[in-house]
C-alpha positions as CSV (number, residue, x, y, z in Angstrom):
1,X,55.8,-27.9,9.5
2,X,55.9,-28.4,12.8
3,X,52.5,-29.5,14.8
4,X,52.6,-26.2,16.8
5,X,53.1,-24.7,13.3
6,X,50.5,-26.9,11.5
7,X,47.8,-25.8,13.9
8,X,48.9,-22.1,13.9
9,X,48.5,-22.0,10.2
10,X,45.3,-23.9,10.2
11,X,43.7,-21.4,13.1
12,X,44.9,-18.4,11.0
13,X,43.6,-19.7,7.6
14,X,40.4,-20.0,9.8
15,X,40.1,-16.7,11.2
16,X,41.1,-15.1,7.6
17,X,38.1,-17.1,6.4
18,X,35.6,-15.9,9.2
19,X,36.7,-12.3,8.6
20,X,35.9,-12.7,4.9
21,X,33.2,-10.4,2.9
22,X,31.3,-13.7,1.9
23,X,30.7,-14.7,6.0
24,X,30.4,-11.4,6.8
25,X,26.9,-11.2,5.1
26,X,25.8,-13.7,7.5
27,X,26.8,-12.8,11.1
28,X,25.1,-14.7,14.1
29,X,22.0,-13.1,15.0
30,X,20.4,-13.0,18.7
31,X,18.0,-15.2,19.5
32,X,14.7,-14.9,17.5
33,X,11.4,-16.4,17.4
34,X,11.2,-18.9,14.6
35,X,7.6,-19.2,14.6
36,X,6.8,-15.4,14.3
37,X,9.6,-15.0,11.5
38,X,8.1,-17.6,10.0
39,X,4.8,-15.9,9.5
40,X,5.8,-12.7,8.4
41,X,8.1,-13.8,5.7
42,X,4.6,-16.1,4.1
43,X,2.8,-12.3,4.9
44,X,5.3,-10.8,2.9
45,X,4.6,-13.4,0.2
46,X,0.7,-12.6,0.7
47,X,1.0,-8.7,0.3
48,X,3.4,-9.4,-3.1
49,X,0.5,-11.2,-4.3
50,X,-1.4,-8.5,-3.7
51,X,0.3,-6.3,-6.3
52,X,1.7,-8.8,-8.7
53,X,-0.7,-10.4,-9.6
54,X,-4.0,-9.0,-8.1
55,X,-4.0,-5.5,-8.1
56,X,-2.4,-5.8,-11.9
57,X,-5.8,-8.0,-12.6
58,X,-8.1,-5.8,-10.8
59,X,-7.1,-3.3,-12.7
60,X,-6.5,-5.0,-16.0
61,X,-9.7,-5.8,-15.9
62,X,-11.3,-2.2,-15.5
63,X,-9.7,-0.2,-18.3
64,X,-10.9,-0.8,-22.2
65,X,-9.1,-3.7,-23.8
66,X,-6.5,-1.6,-25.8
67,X,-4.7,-1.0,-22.6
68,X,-5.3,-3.7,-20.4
69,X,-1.1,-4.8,-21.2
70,X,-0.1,-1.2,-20.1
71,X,-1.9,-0.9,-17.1
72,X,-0.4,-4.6,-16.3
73,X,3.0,-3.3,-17.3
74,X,3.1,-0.3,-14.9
75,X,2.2,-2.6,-12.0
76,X,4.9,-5.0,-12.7
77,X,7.5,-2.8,-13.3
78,X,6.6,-0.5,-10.4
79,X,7.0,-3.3,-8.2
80,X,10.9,-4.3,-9.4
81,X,11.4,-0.5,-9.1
82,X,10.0,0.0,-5.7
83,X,12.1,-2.9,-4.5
84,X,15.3,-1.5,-5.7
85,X,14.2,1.5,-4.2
86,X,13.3,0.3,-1.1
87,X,17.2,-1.6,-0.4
88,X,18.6,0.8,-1.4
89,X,17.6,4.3,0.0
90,X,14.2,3.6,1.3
91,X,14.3,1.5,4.4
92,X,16.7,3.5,5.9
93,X,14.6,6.8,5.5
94,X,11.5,5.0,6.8
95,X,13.0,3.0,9.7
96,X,16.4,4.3,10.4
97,X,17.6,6.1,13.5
98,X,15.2,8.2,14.7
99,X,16.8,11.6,15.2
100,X,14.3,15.0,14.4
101,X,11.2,12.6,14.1
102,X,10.8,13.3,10.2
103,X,13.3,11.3,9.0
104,X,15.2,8.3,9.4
105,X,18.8,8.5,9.6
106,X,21.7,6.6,7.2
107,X,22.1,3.5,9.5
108,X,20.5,0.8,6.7
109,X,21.5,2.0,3.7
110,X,21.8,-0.8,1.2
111,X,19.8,-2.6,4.3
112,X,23.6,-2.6,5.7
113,X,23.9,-3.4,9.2
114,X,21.0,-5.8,9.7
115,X,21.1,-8.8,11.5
116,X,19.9,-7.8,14.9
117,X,16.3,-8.0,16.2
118,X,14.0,-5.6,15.2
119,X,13.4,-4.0,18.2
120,X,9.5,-4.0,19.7
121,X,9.5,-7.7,17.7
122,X,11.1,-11.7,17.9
123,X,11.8,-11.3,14.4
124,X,15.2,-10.7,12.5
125,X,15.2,-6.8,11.3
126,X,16.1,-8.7,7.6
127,X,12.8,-10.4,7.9
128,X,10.8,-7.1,8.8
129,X,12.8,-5.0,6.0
130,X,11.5,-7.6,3.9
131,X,7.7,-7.1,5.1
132,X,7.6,-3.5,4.9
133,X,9.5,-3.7,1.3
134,X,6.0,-5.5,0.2
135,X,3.9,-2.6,1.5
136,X,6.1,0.1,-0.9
137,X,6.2,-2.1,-3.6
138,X,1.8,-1.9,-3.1
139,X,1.4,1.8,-2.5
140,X,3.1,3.6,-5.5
141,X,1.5,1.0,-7.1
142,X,-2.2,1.7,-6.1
143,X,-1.9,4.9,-7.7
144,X,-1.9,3.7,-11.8
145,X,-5.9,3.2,-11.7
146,X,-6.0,6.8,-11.4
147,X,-4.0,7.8,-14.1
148,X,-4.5,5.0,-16.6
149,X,-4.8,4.8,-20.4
150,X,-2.8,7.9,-20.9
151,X,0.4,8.5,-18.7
152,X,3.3,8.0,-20.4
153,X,5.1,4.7,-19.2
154,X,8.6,6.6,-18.4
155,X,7.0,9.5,-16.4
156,X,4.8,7.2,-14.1
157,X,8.0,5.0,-13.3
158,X,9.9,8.5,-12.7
159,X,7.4,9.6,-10.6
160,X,6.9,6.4,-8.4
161,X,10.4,6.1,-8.2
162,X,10.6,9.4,-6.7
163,X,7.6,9.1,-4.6
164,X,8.5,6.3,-2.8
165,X,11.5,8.6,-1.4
166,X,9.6,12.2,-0.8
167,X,6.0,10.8,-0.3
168,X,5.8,7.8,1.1
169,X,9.1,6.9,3.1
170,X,8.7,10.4,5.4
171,X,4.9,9.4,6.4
172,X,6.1,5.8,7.5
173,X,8.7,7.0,9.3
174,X,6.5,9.4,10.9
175,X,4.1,6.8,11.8
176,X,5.5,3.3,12.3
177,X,9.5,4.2,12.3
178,X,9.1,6.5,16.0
179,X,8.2,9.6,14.1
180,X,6.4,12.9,15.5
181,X,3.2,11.9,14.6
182,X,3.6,8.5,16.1
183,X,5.5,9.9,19.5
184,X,4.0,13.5,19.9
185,X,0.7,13.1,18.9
186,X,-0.7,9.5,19.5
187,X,-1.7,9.1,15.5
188,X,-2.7,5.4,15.0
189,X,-2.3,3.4,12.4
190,X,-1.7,-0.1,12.5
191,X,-1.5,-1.1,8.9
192,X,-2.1,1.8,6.3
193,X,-4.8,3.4,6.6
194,X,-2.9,6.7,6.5
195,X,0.9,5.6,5.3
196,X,-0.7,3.4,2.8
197,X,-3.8,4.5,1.3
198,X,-4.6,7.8,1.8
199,X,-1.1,9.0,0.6
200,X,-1.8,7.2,-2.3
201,X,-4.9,7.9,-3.2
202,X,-4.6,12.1,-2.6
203,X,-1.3,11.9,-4.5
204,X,-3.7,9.8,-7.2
205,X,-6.0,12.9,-7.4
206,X,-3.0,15.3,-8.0
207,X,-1.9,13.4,-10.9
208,X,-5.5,13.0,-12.3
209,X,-6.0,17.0,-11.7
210,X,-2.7,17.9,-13.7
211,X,-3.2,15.1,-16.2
212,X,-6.7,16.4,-17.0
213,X,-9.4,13.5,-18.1
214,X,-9.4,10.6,-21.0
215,X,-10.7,11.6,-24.2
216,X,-14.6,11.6,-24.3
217,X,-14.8,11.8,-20.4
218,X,-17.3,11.9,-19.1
219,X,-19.8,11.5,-21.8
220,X,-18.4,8.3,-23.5
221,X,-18.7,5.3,-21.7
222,X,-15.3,3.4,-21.0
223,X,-16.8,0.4,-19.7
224,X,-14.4,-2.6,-18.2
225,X,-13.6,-5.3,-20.6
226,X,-12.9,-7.9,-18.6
227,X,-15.3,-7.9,-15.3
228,X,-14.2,-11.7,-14.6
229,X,-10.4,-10.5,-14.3
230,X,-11.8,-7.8,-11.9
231,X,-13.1,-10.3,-9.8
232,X,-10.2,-12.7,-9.9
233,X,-7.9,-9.9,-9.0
234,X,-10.1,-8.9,-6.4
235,X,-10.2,-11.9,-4.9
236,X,-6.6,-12.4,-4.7
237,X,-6.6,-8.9,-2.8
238,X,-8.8,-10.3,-0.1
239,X,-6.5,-13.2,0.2
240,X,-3.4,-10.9,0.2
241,X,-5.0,-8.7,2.8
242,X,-4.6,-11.2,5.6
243,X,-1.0,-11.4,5.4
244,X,-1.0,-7.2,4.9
245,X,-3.2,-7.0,7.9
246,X,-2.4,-10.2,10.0
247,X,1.3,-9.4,9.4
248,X,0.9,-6.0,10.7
249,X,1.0,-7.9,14.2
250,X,4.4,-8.3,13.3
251,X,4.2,-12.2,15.4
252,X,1.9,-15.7,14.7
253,X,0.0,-14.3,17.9
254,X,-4.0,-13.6,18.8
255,X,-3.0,-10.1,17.4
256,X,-2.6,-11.5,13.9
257,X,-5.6,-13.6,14.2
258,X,-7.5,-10.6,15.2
259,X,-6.6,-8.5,12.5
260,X,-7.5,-11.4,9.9
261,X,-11.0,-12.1,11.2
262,X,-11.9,-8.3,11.5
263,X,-10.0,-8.2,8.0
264,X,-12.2,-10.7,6.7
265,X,-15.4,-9.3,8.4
266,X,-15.1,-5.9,6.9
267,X,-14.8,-7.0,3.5
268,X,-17.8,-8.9,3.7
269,X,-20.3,-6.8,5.0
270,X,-18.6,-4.5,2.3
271,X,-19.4,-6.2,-0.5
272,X,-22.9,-8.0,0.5
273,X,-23.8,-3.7,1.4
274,X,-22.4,-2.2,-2.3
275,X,-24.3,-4.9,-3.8
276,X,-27.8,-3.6,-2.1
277,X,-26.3,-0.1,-3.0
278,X,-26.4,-0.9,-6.4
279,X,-29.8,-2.9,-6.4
280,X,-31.4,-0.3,-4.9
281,X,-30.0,2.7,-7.2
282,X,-29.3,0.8,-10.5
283,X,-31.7,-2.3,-10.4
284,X,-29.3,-4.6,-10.3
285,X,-26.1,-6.0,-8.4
286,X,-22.8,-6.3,-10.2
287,X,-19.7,-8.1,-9.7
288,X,-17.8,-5.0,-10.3
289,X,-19.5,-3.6,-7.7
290,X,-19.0,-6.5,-5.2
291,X,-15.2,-6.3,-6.2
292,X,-15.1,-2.8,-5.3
293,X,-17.0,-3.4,-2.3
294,X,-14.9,-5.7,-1.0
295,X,-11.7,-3.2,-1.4
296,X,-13.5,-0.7,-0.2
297,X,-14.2,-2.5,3.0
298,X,-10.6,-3.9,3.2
299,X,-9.1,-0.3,3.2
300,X,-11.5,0.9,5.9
301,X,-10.5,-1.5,8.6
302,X,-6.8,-1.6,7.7
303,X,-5.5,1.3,10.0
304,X,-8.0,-0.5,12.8
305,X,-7.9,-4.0,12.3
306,X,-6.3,-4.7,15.7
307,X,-7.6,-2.3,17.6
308,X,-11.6,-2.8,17.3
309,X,-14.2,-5.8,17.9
310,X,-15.6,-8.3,15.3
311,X,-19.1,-6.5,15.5
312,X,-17.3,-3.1,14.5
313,X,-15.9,-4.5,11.6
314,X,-18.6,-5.6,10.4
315,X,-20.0,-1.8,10.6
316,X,-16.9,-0.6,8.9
317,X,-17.7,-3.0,6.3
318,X,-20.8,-1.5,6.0
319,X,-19.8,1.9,6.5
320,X,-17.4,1.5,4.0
321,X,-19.4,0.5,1.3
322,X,-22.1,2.9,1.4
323,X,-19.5,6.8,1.8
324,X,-17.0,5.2,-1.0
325,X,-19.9,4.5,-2.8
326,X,-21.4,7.7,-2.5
327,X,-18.2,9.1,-3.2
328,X,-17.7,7.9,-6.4
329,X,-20.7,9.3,-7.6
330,X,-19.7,12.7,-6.3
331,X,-16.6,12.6,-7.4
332,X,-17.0,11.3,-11.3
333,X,-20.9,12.8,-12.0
334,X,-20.8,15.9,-10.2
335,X,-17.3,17.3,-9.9
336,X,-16.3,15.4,-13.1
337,X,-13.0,14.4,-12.1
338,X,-11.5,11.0,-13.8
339,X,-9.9,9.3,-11.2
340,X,-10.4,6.6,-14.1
341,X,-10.6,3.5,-11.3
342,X,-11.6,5.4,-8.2
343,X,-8.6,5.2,-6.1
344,X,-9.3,8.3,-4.1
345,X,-13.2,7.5,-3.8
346,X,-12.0,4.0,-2.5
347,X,-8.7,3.9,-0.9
348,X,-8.8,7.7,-0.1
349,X,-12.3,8.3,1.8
350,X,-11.7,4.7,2.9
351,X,-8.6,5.2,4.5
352,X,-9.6,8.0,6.0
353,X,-13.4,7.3,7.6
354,X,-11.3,4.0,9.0
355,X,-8.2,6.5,10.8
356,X,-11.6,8.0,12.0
357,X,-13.8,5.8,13.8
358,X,-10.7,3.5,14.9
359,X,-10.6,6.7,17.2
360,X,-14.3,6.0,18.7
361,X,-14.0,2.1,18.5
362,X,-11.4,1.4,20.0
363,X,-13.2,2.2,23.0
364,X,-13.1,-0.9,25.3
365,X,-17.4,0.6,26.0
366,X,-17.4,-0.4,22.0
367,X,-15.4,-3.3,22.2
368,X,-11.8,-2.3,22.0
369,X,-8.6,-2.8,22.6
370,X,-9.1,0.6,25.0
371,X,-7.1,3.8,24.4
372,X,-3.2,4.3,25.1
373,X,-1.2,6.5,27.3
374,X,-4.2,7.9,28.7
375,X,-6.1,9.2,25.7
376,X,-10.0,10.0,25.2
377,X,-12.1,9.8,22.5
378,X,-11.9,13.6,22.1
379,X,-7.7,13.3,22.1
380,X,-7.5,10.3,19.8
381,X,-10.0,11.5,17.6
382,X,-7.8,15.0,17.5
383,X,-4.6,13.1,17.1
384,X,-6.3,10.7,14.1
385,X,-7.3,14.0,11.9
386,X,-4.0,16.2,12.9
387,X,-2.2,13.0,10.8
388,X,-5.0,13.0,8.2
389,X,-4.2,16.6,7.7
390,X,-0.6,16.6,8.0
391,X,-0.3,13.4,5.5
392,X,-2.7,14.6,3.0
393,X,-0.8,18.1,3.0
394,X,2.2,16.3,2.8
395,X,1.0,14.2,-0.4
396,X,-0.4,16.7,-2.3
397,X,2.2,19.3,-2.6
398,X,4.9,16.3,-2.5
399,X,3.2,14.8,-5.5
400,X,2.7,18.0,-7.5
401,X,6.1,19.1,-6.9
402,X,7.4,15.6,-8.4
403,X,4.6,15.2,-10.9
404,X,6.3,18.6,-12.5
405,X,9.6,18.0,-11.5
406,X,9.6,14.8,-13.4
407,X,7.4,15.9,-16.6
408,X,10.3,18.0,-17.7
409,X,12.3,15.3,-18.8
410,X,9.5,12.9,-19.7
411,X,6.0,14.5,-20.1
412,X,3.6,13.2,-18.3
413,X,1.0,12.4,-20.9
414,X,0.7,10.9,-24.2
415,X,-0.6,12.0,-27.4
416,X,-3.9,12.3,-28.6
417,X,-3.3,10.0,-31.3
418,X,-1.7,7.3,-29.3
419,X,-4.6,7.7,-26.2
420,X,-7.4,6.6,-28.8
421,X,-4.4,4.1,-30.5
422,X,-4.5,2.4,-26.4
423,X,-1.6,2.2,-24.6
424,X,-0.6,-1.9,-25.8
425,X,0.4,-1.0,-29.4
426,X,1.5,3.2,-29.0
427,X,3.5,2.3,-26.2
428,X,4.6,-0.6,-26.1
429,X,3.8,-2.8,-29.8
430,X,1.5,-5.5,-27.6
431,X,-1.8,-6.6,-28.0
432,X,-3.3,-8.1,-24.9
433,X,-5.9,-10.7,-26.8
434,X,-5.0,-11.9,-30.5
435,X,-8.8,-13.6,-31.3
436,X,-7.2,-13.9,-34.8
């Protein structure tokens, strides 16, 4: 070979090589901030920990021991599901090209044609596909402590599957993907309050309503049998919501640091205020109570955590604590419905009173950030409940639609036999604790 032919051959083996499917998976990106990817992929690994394993122990260790491994189970396995979900079909119909403003168009399927900067950030679109992944692997998720200790295991992973595409992809792309709600209306969120917890928690109530209650609700007690799990997963919560929250900022920035303090703020006044709650109405304070405190405060500040001052969070801590604890009791004693782990009286009415007053505190006369675009009180506060309404709508007849839909191939509830059998052995042949 000659040398012009030598270094022909060499510069065409080359570009064969650079046009191969293997680099092609890895094309240069434009510049990006290393520093801000860098905290939002450990975010990502904080909100993951909020599901697997925190919310599985939190609620692990509220149900009766014979179904402690189910209600674990679901959690897990709707987090694998979710994240299939999410690469494949999910992402794109949350943050794809905005075209009518209630869906997002075909652009990422399979999260093909990533490798740019997400736009409005300095971090690579992979990285923020990989946040928001976190947040739908948590919501459909959030939902089991309504329906526990008698859905049946193939219905609920039917259901979230399906969910994650009807429910809960539509509402973030109406919010955070450059939706109507976000663009014609001024509807603030900044991390969940209404994509997050209150399409959970009134899709929970659905369920719950067509399910009917547990055996010998309400007048057996079904007391939690492991409180010390509660608290364990509740803790890891708290530490997860800093990177749910913080993250939100979408940079390592005073945003961020914002959102954490106010984050950690709320949660503490919440729990310190169930606490009282419980001293004065029940004599004395629990830790169940100061774990559902604290998650009651957390999903109170979470659509506001940027947006409002220090000394606000500390009254939506406070806040928090004393509706979702009022709630509950309405709720469970008076209307007798068994929303088995209070996911509507918690992340529902706390979702929802935080949408609320981020609309009056925000206010920089309060201690805001101020209001956007030229909004009031009066406007932001109409905006806030037009995408409480048009979420909750959305969620309910959504989730009933599904809830049926999906029952006809695998019904939706177990037997009566199996229910007092627990979940563990009936459905799956596990005991959680062998003290033999």
């Amino acid at each position: 070979m000659t040398k012009l032919g030598w270094k022909s051959g060499l510069a065409l083996s080359l570009g064969l090589l650079g046009a191969s499917p293997l680099l092609a998976q890895a094309p240069t990106l434009p510049p990006s901030d290393t520093g801000d990817t860098g905290w939002i992929i450990a975010a990502s690994a904080l909100v993951l920990l909020m599901t697997l394993p925190g919310l599985a122990l939190f609620y692990g260790g509220l149900v009766r021991v014979k179904s402690f491994l189910s209600v674990v189970l679901q959690c897990a396995s709707i987090a694998a599901l979710a994240s299939l979900v999410w690469v494949g079909i999910g992402y794109t119909l949350a943050f794809g090209q905005v075209t009518n403003g209630w869906i997002g168009g075909g652009d990422f399927l399979m999260l093909s044609n990533l490798g740019t900067v997400r736009p409005g950030t300095a971090v690579p679109e992979s990285t923020f596909a990989l946040f928001q992944m976190t947040f739908a692997v948590i919501t459909p998720a959030l939902m089991v402590g309504a329906w526990v200790e008698r859905a049946r295991f193939p219905w609920v992973l039917g259901f979230c599957g399906l969910w994650l595409l009807i429910v809960y992809a539509p509402v973030a792309h109406w919010v955070w993907g450059g939706g109507w709600l976000a663009t014609r209306f001024g509807t603030l969120d900044f991390a969940g309050g209404l994509v997050v917890h209150t399409t959970a928690a009134v899709s929970a109530i659905v369920v719950v309503l067509l399910l009917g209650p547990r055996k010998g609700f309400p007048e057996k007690p079904m007391l939690p049998h492991a409180p010390a799990l509660t608290m364990v997963g509740a803790a890891l919560l708290w530490v997860g919501w800093f990177g749910f929250n913080g993250g939100s900022a979408l940079g390592a920035n005073d945003n961020a640091s914002s959102a954490i303090l106010s984050t950690h703020i709320a949660a503490s006044a919440a729990a310190l205020t169930w606490l009282l709650a419980e001293r004065i109405a029940v004599g004395k304070p629990t830790s169940i109570g100061w774990a559902t405190g604290a998650i009651a405060g957390l999903a109170t500040i979470t659509p506001a955590a940027v947006f409002v001052s220090p000394g606000a969070a500390m009254l939506f801590g406070a806040l928090a604590a004393l509706v979702c604890y009022g709630a509950i009791q309405q709720i469970k004693l008076r209307w007798k419905v068994d929303d088995s782990l209070d996911v509507f009286a918690v992340h529902g009415v706390g979702g929802i009173l935080g949408t609320l007053l981020l609309a009056v505190f925000i206010s920089k006369e309060l201690g805001g950030t101020g209001y956007f675009g030229g909004a009031t009180m009066a406007s932001q506060l109409g905006a806030q409940a037009i995408g409480i309404s048009a979420v909750m709508v959305w969620s309910a007849v959504g989730s009933a639609i599904i809830a049926l839909m999906v029952s006809v191939v695998f019904p939706m509830r177990v037997s009566e036999d199996d229910e007092l059998e627990g979940l563990d052995i009936s459905a799956h042949g596990e005991r959680a604790w062998d003290f033999d």
